[in-house]
C-alpha positions in Angstrom: 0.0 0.0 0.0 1.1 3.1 -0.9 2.0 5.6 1.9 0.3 8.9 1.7 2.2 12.1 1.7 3.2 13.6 4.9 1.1 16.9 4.3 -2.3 14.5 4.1 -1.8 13.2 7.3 -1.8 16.1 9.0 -5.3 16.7 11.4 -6.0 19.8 9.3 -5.9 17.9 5.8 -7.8 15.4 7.3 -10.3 17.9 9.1 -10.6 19.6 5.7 -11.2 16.5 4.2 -13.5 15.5 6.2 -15.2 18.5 5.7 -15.2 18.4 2.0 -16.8 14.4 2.0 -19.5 15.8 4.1 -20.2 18.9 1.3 -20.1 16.3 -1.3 -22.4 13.7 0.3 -25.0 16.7 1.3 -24.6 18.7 -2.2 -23.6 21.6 -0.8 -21.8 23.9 -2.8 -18.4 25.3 -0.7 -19.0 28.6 -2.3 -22.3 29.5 -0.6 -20.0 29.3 2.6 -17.7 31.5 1.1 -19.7 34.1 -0.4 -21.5 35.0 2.7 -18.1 35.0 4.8 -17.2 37.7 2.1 -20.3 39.2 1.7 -20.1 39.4 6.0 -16.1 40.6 5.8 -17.1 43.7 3.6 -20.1 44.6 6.2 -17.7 44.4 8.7 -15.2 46.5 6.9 -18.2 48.9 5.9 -19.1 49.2 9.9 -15.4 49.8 10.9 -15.5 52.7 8.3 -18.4 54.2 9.3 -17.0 54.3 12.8 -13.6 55.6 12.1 -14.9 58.3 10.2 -16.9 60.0 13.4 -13.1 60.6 14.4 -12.4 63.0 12.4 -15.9 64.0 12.2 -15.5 64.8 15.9 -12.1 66.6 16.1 -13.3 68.6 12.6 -16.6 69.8 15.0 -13.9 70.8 18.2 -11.2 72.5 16.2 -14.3 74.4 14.2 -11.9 73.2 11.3 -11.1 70.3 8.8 -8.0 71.3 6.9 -5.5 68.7 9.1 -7.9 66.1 6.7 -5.4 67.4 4.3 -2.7 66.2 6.1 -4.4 62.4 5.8 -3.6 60.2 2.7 -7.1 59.0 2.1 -8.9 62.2 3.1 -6.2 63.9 0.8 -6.8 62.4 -2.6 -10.6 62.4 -1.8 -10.3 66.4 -0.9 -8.1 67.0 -3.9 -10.5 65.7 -6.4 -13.5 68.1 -5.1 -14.3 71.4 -6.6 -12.3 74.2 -4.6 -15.3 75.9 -3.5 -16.3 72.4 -1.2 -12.8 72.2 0.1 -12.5 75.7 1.7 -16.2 75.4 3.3 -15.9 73.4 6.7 -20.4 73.0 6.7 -19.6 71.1 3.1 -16.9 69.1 4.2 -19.0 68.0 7.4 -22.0 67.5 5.2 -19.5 64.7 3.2 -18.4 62.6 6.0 -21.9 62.6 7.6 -23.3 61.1 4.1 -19.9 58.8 4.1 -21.4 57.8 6.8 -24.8 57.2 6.3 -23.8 55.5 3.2 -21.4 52.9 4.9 -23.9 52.1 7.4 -26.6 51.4 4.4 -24.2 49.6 2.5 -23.3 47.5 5.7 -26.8 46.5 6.1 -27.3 45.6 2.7 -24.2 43.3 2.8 -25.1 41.5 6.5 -29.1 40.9 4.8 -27.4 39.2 1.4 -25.3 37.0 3.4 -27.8 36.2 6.0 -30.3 35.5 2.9 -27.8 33.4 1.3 -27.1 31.8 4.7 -30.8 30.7 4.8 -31.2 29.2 1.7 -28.2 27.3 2.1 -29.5 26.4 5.8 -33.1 25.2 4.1 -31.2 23.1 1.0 -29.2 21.3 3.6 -32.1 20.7 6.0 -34.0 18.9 3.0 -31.3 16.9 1.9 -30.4 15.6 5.5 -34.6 14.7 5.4 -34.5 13.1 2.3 -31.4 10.9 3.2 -33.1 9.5 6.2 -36.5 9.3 4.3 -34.4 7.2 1.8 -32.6 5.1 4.9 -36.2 4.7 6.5 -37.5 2.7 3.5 -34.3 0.2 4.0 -35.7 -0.7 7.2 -38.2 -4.0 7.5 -41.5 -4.3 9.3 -39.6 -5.4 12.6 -37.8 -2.3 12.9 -40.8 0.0 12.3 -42.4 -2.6 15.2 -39.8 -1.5 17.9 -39.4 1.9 16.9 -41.0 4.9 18.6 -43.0 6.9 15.8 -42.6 10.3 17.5 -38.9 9.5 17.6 -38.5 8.8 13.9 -40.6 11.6 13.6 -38.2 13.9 15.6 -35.2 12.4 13.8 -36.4 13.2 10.8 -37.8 16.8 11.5 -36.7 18.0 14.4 -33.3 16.8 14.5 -32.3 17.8 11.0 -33.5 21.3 11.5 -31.1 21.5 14.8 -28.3 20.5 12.8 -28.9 22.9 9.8 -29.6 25.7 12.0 -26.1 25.7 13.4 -24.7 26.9 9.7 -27.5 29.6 10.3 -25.4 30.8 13.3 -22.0 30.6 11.4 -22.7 34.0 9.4 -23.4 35.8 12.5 -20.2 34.1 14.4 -18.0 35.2 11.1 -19.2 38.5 11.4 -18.7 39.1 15.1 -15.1 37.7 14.2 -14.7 40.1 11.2 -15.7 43.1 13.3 -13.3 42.3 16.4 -10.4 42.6 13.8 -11.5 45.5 11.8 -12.4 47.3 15.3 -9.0 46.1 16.5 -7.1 47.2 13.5 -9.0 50.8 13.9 -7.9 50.8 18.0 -4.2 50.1 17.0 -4.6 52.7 14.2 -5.4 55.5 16.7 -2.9 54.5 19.2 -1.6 51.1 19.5 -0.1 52.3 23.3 -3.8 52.3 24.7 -5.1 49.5 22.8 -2.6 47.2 24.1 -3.1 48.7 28.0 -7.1 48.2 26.8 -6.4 44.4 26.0 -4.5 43.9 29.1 -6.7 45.4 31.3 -9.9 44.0 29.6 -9.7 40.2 31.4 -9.2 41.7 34.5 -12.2 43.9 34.0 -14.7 41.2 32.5 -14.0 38.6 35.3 -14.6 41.0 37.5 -17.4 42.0 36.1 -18.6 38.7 35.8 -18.3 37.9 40.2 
């Protein structure tokens, strides 16, 4: 027998594997998985946005000013490419970050419903193949076991149980965005000063067990 390569023996090819027989044997196409943890990464990315930009947005509002957005790459090019007559007005300049704004959180929205829609579908295609698998095992069965066999169990199996497990790839797009937003929120933290982020994250366990007694 032939020995198989080193790399396929490792517990994450065989976990990925794994993973891929059980896609295969259920239908289910790998890229509705990774469309809505797209779909879910650019929400995220949209909500960090729309949060970093009440920063400047804040500071313009205290300093009665926004020319140090000059002094910003981003805010630079974006500046640079407006008609003169925005650029020296500090009401016009406010009125563009609060409709950058608006528009990121509308655009995250829009990107959190697609994925959770395409979440769903995949969730209700994967709850009626699992049903139609154990339909399809059921009629294997003889007489005798149908005679032994609790009807509001097969029932349960074959409803209830199904529906359990497909509702936990439900949950997945939620748990991928909650993951996307700790790093875009983190990467905004270390952005604005990476000395008090890393005191925040020290201090944080102390605070939430605390918290927590």
């Amino acid at each position: 027998m032939k020995k198989k390569p080193f790399w396929q023996r490792l517990p994450v090819w065989r976990a990925g594997a794994g993973f891929w027989d059980f896609f295969r044997k259920f239908g289910i196409n790998p890229v509705f998985f990774v469309l809505p943890a797209a779909l879910s990464f650019l929400a995220a990315a949209a909500d960090g946005i729309s949060i970093g930009l009440l920063i400047p947005v804040v500071q313009g509002v205290v300093d009665r000013n926004f020319l140090f957005l000059f002094k910003k790459p981003v805010f630079r090019d974006i500046l640079n490419a407006l008609p003169s007559g925005i650029t020296d007005n500090a009401a016009a300049i406010f009125a563009i970050l609060i409709v950058l704004i608006f528009a990121c959180a509308i655009i995250k929205n829009i990107l959190t419903f697609s994925a959770g829609i395409l979440t769903a579908y995949q969730v209700r295609g994967l709850a009626n193949r699992t049903r139609k698998l154990i339909y399809d095992r059921y009629l294997r069965f003889g007489k005798m076991f149908f005679d032994r066999a609790s009807f509001g169990h097969l029932h349960q199996v074959l409803t209830g149980y199904t529906q359990q497990i497909s509702s936990e790839l439900g949950s997945l797009q939620a748990s991928l965005y909650s993951v996307f937003s700790l790093v875009v929120f983190l990467a905004i933290g270390f952005a604005i000063s990476w000395q008090l982020m890393l005191f925040s994250m020290a201090i944080f366990p102390v605070l939430h067990y605390s918290t927590r007694t």
